[in-house]
C-alpha positions in Angstrom: 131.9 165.6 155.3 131.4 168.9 155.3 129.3 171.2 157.8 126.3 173.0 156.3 125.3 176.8 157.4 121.6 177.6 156.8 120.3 181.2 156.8 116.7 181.5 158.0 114.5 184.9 156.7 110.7 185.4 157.1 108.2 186.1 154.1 104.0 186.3 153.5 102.6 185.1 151.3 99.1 185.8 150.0 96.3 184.5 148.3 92.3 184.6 147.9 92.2 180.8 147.0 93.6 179.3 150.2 96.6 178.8 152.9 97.8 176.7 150.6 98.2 178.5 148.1 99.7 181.3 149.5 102.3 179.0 151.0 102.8 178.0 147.3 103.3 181.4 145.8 105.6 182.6 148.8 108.2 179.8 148.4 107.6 180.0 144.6 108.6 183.8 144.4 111.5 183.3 147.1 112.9 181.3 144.7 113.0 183.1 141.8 115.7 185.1 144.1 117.0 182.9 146.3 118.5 179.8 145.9 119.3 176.4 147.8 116.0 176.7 149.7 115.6 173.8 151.6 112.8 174.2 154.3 110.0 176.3 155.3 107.9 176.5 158.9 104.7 177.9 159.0 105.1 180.7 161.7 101.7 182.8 161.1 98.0 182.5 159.7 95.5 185.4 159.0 92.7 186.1 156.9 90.7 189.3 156.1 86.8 188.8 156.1 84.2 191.1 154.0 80.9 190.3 154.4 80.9 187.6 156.6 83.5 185.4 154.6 86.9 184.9 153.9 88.4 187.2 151.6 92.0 186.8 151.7 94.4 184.5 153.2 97.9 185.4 154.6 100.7 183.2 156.0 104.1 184.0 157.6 106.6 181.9 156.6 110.5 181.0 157.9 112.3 179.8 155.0 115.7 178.4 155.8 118.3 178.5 152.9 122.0 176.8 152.4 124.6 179.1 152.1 127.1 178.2 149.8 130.9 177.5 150.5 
């Protein structure tokens, strides 16, 4: 069995729809570059109000990826 070595980098994400979503389209753009994801941990939440509502959502995210052998 072989040990596994992870690297772990930080990204936002955004989005006017939701935390959700910009969890979504964070990991989904990470991984157009990056492969062998394999976790992420919600660090951070904001938001960004205009007239008394929410506006825009941001998240920090840690994404953890294997590195290859």
């Amino acid at each position: 069995m072989s040990d596994n070595v992870y690297k772990i980098i930080e990204i936002v994400g955004s989005s006017t729809k939701g935390i959700e979503d910009a969890v979504e389209k964070a990991i989904a753009r990470a991984s157009s570059t990056i492969r062998d994801i394999r976790w992420f941990e919600v660090k951070e939440t904001r938001g960004h109000v205009e007239d008394g509502r929410v506006a825009h959502y941001q998240v920090t995210l840690r994404i953890g990826f294997h590195l290859a052998e």
